[in-house]
N, C-alpha and C positions, 0 to 999 in steps of 0.2 A: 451423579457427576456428569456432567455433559461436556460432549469434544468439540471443539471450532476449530477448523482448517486455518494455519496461519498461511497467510500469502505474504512474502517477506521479501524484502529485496535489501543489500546491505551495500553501502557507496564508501569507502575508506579514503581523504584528505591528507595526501601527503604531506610530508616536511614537518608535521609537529610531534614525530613519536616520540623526540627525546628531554620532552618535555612533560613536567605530573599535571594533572588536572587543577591542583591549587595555584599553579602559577599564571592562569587564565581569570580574568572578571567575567563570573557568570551571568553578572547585569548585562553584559557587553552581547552575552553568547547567545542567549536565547533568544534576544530580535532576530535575529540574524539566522538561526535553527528556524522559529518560527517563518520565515517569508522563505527559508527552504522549501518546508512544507508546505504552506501555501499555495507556492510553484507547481508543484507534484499536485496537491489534488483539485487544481484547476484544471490544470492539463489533464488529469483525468478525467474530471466531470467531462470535458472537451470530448474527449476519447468517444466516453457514453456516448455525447450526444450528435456526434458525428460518425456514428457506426454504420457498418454497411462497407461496402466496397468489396472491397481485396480483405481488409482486415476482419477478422469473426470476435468481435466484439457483443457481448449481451446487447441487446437492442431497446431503446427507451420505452414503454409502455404509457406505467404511471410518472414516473421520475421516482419511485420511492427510492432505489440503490446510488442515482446521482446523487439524491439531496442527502444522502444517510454518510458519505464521502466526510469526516473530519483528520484536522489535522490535532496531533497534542504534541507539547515540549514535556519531556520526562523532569524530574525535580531536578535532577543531575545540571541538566540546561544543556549537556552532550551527546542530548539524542531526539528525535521526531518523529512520531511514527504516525504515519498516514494509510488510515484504512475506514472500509464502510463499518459503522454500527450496528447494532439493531436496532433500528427506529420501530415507531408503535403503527407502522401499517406494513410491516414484517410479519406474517405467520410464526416463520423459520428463521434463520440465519441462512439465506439464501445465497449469497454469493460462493459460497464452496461449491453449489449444487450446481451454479453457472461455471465454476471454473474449474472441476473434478468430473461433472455432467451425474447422468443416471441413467440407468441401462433399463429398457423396459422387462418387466416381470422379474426383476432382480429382488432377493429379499436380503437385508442386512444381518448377519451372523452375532454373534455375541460377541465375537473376537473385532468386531469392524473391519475386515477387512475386505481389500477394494474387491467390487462387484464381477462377479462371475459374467463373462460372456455367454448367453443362453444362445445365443442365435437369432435374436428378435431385436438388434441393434438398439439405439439410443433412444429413451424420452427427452431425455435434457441432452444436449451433444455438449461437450466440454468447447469451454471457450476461451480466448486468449485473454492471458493478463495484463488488462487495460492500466493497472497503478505500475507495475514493471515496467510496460511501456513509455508511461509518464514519466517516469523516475530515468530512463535511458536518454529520453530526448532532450532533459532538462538536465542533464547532466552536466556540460561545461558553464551551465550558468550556475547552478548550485554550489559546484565548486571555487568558483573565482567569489560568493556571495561568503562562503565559510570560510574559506582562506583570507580575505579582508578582515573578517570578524575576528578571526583567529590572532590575526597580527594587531590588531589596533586592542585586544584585550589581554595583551601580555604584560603584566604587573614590569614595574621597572625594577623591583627589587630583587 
């Protein structure tokens, strides 16, 4: 069994909690979920490929981790979850390792747990979360796209 770092960020849309999931058109929900997500992992490919500055962002090499960047709508249609893959020019599942880092001469325990400071600082230095990012700055737009969606897919019954 193998572990993968979840990187997760969660955005909650006020005004409809007093309402069940059945009284929504999921036809309606999921465009609308979808160009959420969209939103987010544009603006994070962006992130990528505009790294550098101020901000410690993984930096572009190959492009493998921008282009590995997908969005999916859950079957439910009340959810999107946007994050990198493992595409077939992945060794590893590398972005944990960009965004948790690895400490030089560290070895991994059976328990996993996080790496011992030897004194010999970082291979990999942890680096900032570029899809959190995206998901913060896209934030009032995201909102006003779900909350149109929300209201215009309210069953009249």
């Amino acid at each position: 069994m193998t572990q993968r770092a979840t990187l997760a960020a969660y955005m909650h849309v006020e005004g409809f909690d007093n309402f069940h999931r059945d009284a929504f058109d999921k036809k309606k929900l999921r465009p609308a979920f979808r160009k959420a997500g969209r939103l987010v992992e544009v603006r994070s490919q962006l992130n990528l490929s505009l790294a550098g500055g101020s901000v410690n962002y993984p930096r572009i090499r190959r492009g493998v981790l921008r282009s590995s960047i997908e969005t999916k709508v859950s079957r439910s249609g009340f959810m999107v979850k946007v994050m990198p893959q493992r595409v077939a020019g992945m060794k590893a599942y590398y972005p944990a390792y960009l965004h948790y880092g690895v400490r030089n001469g560290a070895k991994r325990t059976k328990g996993h747990r996080r790496q011992a400071d030897n004194g010999r600082g970082w291979r990999i230095a942890p680096r900032e979360n570029f899809m959190e990012d995206a998901l913060q700055k896209s934030n009032d737009r995201i909102v006003s796209i779900l909350q149109d969606a929300f209201a215009k897919s309210l069953h009249n019954g």
